[in-house]
SESEVEX-614147 format. One record per residue: residue number from 1; residue in one letter; x, y, z of N, C-alpha, C in turn. Coordinates in steps of 0.05 Angstrom, whole numbers, plus 5000, padded with zeros to 4 digits. Layout:
+-----+--------+------+------+------+------+------+------+------+------+------+
| num | residu |  n.X |  n.Y |  n.Z | ca.X | ca.Y | ca.Z |  c.X |  c.Y |  c.Z |
+-----+--------+------+------+------+------+------+------+------+------+------+
| NUM |      a |    X |    Y |    Z |    X |    Y |    Z |    X |    Y |    Z |
...
+-----+--------+------+------+------+------+------+------+------+------+------+
//
This chain:
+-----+--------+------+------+------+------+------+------+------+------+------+
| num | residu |  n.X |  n.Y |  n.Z | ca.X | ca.Y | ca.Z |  c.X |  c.Y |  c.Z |
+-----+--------+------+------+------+------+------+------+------+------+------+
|   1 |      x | 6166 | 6485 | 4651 | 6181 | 6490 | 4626 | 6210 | 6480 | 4629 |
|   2 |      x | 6223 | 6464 | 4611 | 6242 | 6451 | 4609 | 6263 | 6469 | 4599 |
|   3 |      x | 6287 | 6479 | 4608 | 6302 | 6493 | 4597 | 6323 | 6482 | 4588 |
|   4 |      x | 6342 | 6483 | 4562 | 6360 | 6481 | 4550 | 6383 | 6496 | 4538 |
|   5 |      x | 6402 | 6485 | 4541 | 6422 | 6498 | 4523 | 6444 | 6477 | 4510 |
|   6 |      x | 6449 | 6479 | 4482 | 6463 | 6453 | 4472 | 6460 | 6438 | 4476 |
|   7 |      x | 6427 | 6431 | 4475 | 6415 | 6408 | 4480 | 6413 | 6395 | 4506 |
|   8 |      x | 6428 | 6403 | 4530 | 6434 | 6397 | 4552 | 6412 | 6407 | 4569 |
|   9 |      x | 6411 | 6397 | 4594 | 6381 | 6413 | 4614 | 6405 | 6422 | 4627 |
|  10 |      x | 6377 | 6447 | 4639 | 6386 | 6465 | 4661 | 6371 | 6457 | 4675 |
|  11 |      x | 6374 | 6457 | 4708 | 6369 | 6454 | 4734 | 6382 | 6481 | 4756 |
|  12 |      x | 6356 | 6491 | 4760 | 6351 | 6517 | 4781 | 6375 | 6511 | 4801 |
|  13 |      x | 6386 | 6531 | 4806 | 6409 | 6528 | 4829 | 6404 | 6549 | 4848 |
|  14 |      x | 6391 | 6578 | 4830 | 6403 | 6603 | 4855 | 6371 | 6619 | 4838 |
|  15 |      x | 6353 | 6631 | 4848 | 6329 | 6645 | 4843 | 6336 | 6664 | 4837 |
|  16 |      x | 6327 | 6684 | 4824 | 6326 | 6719 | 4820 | 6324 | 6724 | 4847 |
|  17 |      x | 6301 | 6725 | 4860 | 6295 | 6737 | 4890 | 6312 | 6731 | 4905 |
|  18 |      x | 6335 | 6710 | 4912 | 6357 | 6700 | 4927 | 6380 | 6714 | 4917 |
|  19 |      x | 6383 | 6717 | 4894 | 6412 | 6731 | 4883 | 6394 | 6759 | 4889 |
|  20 |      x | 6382 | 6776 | 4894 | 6378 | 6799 | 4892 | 6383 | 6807 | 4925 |
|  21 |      x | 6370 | 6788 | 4950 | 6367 | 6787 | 4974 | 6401 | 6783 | 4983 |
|  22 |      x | 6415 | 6768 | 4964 | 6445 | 6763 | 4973 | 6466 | 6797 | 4963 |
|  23 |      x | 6454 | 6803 | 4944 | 6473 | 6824 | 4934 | 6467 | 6856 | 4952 |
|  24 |      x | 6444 | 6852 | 4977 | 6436 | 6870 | 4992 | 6454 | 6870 | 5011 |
|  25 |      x | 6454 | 6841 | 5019 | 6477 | 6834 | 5051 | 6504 | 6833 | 5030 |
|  26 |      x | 6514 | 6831 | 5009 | 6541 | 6838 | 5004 | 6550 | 6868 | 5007 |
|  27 |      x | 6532 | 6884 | 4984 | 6533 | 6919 | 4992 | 6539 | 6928 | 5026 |
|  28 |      x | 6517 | 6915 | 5038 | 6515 | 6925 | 5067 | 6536 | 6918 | 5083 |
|  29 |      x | 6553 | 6892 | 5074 | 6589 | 6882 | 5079 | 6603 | 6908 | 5072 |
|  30 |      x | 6606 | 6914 | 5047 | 6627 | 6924 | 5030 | 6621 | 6953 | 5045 |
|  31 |      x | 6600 | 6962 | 5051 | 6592 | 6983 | 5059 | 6607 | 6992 | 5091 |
|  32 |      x | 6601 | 6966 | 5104 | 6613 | 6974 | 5130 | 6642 | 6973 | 5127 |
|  33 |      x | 6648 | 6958 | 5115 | 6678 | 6952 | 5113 | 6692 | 6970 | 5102 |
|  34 |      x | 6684 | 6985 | 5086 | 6694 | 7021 | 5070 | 6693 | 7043 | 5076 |
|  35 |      x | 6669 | 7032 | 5103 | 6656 | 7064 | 5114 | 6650 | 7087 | 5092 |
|  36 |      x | 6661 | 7106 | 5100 | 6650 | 7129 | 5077 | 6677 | 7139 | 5053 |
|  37 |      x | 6687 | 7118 | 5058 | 6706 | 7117 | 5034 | 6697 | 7124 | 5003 |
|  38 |      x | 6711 | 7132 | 4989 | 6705 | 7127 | 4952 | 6715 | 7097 | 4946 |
|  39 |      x | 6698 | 7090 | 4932 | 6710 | 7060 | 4923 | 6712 | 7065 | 4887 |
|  40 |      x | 6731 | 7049 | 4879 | 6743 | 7046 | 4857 | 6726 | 7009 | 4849 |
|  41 |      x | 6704 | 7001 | 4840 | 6697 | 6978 | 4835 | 6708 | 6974 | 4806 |
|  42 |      x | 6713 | 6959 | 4800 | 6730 | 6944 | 4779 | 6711 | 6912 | 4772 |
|  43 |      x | 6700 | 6920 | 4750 | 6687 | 6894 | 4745 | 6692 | 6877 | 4724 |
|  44 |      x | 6700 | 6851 | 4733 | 6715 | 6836 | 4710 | 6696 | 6827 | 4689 |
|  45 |      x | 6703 | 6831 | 4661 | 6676 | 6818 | 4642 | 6681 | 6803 | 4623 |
|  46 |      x | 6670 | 6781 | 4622 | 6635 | 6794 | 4615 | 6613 | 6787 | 4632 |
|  47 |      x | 6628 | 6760 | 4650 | 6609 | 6747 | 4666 | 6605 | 6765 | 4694 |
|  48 |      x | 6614 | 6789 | 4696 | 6605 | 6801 | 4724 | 6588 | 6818 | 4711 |
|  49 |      x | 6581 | 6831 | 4691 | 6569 | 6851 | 4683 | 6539 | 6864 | 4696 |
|  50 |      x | 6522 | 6840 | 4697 | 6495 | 6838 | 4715 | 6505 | 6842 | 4738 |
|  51 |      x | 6511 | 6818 | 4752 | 6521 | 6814 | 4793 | 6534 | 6846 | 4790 |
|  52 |      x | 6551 | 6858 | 4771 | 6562 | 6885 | 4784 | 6553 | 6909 | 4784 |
|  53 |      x | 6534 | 6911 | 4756 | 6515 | 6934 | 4760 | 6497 | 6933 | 4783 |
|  54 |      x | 6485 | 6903 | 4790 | 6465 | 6899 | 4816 | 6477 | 6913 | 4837 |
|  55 |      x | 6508 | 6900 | 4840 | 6525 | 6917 | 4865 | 6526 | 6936 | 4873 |
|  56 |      x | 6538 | 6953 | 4844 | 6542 | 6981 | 4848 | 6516 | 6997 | 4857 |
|  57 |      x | 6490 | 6996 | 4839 | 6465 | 7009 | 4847 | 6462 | 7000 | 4886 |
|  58 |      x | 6470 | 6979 | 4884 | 6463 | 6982 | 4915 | 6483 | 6994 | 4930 |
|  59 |      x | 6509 | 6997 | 4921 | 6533 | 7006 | 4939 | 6525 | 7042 | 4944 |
|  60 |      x | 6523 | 7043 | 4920 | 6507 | 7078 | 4933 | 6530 | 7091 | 4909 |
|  61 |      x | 6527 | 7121 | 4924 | 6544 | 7149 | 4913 | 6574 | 7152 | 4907 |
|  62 |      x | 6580 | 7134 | 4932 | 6611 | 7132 | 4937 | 6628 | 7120 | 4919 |
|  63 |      x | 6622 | 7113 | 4898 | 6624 | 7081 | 4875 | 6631 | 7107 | 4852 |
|  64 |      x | 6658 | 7091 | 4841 | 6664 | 7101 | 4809 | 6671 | 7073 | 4794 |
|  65 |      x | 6668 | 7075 | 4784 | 6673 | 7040 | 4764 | 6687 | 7050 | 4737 |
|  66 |      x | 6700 | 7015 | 4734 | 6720 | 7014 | 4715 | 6725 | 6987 | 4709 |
|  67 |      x | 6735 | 6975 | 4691 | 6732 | 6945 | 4683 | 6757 | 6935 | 4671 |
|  68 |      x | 6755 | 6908 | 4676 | 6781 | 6893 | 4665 | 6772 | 6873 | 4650 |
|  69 |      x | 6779 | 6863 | 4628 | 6767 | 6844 | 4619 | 6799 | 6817 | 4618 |
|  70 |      x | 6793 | 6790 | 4628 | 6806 | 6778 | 4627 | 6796 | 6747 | 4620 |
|  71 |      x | 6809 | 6728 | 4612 | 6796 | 6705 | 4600 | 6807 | 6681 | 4607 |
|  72 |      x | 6800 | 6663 | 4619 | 6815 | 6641 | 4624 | 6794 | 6613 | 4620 |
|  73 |      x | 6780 | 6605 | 4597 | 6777 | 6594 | 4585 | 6777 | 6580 | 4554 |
|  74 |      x | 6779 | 6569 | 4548 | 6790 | 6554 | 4526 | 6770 | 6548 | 4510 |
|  75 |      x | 6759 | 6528 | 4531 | 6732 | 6507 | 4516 | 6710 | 6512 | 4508 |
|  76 |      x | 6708 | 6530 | 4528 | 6681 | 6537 | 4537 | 6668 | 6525 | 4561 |
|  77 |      x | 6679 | 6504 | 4573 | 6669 | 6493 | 4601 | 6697 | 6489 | 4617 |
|  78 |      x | 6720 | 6476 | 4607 | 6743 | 6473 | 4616 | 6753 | 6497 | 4627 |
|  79 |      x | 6769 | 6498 | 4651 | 6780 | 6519 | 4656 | 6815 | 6505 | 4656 |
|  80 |      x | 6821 | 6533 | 4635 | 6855 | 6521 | 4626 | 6874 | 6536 | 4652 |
|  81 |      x | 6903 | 6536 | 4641 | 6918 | 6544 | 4659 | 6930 | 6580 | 4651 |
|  82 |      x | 6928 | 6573 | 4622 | 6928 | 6617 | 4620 | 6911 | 6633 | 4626 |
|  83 |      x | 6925 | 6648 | 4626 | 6902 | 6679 | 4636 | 6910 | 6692 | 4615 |
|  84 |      x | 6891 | 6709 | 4601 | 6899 | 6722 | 4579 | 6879 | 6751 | 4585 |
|  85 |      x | 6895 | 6779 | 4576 | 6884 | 6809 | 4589 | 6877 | 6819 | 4567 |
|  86 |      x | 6855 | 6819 | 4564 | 6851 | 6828 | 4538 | 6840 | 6860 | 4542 |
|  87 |      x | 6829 | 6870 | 4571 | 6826 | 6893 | 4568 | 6834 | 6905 | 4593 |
|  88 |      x | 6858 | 6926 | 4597 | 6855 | 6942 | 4631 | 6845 | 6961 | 4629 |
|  89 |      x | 6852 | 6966 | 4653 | 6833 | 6989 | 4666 | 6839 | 7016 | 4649 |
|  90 |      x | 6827 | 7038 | 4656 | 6827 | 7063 | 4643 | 6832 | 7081 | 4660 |
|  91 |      x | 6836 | 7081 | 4691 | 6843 | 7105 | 4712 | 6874 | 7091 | 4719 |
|  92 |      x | 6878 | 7102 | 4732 | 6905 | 7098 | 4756 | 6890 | 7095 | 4781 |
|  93 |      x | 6903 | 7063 | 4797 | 6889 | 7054 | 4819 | 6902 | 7068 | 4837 |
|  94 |      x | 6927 | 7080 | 4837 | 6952 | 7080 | 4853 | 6929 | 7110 | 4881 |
|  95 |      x | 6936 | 7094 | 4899 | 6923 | 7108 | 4925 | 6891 | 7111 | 4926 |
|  96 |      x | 6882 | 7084 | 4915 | 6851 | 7082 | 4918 | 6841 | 7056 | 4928 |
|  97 |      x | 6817 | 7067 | 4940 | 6804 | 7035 | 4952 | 6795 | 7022 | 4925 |
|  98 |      x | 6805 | 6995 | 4920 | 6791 | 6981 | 4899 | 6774 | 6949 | 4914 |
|  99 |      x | 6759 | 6964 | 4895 | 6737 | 6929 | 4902 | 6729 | 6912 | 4865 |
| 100 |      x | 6745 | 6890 | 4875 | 6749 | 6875 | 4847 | 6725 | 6855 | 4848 |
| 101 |      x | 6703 | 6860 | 4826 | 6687 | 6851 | 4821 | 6690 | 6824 | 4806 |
| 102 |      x | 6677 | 6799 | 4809 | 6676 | 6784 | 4793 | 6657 | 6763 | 4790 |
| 103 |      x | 6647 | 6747 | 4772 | 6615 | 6730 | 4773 | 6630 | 6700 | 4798 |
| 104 |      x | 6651 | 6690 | 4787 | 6654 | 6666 | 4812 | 6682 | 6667 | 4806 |
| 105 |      x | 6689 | 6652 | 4831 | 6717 | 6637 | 4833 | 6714 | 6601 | 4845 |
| 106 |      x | 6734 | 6605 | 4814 | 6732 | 6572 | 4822 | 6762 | 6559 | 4825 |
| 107 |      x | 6780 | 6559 | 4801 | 6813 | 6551 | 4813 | 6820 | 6566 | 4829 |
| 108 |      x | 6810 | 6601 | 4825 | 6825 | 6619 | 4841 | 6849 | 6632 | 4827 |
| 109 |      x | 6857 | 6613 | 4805 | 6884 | 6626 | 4790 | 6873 | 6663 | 4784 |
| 110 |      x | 6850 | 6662 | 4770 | 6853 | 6682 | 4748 | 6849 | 6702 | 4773 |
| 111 |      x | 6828 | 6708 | 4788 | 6829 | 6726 | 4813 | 6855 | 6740 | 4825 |
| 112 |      x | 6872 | 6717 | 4840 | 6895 | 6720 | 4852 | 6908 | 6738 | 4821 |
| 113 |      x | 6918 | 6723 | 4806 | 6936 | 6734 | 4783 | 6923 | 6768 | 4782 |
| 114 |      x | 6901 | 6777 | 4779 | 6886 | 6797 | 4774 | 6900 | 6824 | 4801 |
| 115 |      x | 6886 | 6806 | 4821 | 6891 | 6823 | 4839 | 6925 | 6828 | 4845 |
| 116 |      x | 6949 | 6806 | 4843 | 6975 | 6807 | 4846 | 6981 | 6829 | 4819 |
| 117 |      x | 6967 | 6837 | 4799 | 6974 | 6851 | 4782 | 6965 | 6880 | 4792 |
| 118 |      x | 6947 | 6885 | 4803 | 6936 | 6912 | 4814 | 6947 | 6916 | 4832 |
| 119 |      x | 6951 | 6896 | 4848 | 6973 | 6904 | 4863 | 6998 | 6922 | 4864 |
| 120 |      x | 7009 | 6914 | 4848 | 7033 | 6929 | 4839 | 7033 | 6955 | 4825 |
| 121 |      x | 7001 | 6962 | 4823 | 6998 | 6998 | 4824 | 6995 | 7013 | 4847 |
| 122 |      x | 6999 | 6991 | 4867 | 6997 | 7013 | 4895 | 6966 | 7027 | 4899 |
| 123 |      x | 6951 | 7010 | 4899 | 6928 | 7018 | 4901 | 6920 | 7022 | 4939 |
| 124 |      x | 6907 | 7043 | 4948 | 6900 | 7046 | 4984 | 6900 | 7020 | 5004 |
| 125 |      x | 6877 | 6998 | 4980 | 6869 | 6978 | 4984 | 6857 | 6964 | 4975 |
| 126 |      x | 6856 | 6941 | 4973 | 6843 | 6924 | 4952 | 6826 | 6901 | 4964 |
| 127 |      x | 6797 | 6896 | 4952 | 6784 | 6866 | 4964 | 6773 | 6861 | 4938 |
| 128 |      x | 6762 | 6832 | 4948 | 6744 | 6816 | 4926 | 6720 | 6814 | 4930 |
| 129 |      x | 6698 | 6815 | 4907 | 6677 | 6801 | 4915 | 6671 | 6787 | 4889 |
| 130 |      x | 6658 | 6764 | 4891 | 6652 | 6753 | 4878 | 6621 | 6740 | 4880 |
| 131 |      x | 6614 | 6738 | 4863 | 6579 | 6722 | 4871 | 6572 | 6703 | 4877 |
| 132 |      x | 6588 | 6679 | 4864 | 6598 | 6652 | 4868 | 6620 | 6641 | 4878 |
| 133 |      x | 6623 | 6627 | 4886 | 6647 | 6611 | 4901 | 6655 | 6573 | 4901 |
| 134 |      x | 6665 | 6570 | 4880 | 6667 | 6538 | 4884 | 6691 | 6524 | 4897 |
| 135 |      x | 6687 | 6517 | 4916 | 6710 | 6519 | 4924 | 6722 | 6489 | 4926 |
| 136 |      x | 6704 | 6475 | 4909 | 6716 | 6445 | 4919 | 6738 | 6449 | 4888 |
| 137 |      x | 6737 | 6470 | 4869 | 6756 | 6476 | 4855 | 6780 | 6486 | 4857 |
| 138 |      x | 6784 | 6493 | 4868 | 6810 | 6508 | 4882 | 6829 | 6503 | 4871 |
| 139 |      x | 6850 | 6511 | 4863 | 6882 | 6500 | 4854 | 6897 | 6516 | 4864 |
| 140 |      x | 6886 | 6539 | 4873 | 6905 | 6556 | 4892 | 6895 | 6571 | 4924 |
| 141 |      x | 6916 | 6580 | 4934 | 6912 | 6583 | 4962 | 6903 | 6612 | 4959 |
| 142 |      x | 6876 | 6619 | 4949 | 6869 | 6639 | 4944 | 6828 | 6640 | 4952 |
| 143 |      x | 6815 | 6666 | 4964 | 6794 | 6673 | 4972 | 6783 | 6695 | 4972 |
| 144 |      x | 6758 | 6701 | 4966 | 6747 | 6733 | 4955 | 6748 | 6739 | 4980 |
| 145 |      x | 6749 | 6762 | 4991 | 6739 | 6776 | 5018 | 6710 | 6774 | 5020 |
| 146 |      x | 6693 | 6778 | 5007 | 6662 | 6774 | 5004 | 6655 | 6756 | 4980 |
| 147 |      x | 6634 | 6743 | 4987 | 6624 | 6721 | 4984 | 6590 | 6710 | 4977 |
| 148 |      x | 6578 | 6713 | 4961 | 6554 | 6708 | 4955 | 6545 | 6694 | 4960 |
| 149 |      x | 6551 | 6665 | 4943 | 6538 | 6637 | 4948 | 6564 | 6614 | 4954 |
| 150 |      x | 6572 | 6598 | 4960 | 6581 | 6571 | 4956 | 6568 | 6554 | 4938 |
| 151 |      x | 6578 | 6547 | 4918 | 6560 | 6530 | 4908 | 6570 | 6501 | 4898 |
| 152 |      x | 6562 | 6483 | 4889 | 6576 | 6452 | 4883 | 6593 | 6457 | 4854 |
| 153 |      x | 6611 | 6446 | 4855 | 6619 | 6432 | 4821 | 6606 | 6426 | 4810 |
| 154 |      x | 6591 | 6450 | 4795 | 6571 | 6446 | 4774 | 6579 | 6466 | 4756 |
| 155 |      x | 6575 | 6458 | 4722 | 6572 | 6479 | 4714 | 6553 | 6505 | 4706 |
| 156 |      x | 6550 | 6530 | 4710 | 6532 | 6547 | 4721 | 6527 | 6564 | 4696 |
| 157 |      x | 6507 | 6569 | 4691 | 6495 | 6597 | 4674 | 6471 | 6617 | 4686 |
| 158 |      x | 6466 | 6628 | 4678 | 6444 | 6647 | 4678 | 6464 | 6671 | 4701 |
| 159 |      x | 6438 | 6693 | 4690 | 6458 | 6723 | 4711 | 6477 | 6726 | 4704 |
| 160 |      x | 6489 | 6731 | 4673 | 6509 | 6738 | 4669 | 6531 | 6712 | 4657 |
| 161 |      x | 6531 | 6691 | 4671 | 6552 | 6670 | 4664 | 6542 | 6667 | 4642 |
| 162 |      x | 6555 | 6649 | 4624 | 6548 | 6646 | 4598 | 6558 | 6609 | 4602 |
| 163 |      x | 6556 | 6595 | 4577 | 6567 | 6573 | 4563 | 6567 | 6578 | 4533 |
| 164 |      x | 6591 | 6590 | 4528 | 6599 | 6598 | 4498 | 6572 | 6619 | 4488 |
| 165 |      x | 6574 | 6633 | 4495 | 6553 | 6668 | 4493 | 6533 | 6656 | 4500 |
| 166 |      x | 6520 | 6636 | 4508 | 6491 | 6629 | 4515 | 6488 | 6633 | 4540 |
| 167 |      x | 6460 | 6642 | 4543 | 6457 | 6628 | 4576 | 6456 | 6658 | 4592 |
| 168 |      x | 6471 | 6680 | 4581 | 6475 | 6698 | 4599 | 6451 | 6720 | 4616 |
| 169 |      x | 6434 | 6714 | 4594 | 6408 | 6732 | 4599 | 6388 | 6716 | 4621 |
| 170 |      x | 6391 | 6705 | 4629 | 6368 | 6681 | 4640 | 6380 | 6689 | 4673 |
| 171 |      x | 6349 | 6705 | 4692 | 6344 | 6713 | 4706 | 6350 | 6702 | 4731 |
| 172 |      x | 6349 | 6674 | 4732 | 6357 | 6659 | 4761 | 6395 | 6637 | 4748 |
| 173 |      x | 6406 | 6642 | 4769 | 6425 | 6619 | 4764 | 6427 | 6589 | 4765 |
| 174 |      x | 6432 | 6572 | 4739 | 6424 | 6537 | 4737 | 6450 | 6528 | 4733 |
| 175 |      x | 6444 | 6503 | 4736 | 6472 | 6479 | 4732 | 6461 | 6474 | 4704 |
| 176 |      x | 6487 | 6458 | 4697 | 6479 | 6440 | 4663 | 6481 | 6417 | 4679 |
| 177 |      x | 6454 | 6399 | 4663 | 6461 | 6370 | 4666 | 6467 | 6355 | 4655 |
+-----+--------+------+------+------+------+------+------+------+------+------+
//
């Protein structure tokens, strides 16, 4: 079966059973790395919404969640140079472990900007995870602490990513061609 969106094909990149097998060995990272800490997960949306609920059910008891919503596209495929906040958080980070959820990093701007902003609530401690990682994108000297996939300069849907609201429901992660 041929899949589409805006007329364009999709091409399989990342399986259900591989993103599910990867978000086990992330938890079991985040896990050692927190010990028996409370974690504060913070999931950026809309495109982490899936990858973070998957997270959290695996992270366990210790997990309170809370969300940011931020936007740094334009086009719909282009990634511009603003960041725009359209929603913060709802607790006070100030003296908590935070783990900043997000679907990928690709310039790195909007991440860094994110986290240099949480920062400055004095939070215990702060890391990243992200599901995706492109890194031949980069525009800044910036890296999640945890790490899902690497994947090529492609552009990606399914699990949450979208291409202009489409795309997000679709169980394994694809490139457009």
């Amino acid at each position: 079966m041929e899949l589409k969106i805006k007329g364009r094909e999709l091409k399989l990149l990342i399986t259900e059973d591989e993103i599910k097998k990867k978000i086990r060995e992330l938890a079991d990272s985040i896990k050692r790395e927190f010990k028996d800490e409370d974690i504060l997960a913070v999931g950026i949306l809309k495109g982490s919404f899936i990858f973070f609920a998957d997270l959290v059910r695996e992270l366990g008891q210790n997990v309170k969640v809370d969300f940011i919503i931020v936007s740094s596209y334009f086009d719909g495929m282009e990634s511009s140079q603003n960041i725009i906040f359209k929603k913060d958080l709802s607790v006070d980070i100030k003296d908590k472990t935070v783990l900043l959820v997000d679907d990928i990093i690709d310039t790195g701007r909007t991440l860094k900007e994110v986290v240099n902003i949480l920062k400055e609530r004095n939070p215990k401690n702060i890391k990243t995870c992200v599901l995706l990682d492109k890194k031949e994108r980069r525009e800044v000297d910036y890296n999640a602490d945890f790490v899902g996939f690497e994947i090529p300069d492609k552009f990606v849907v399914g699990y949450g990513l979208d291409w202009a609201e489409e795309g997000r429901t679709l169980k394994n992660i694809y490139y457009v061609v």
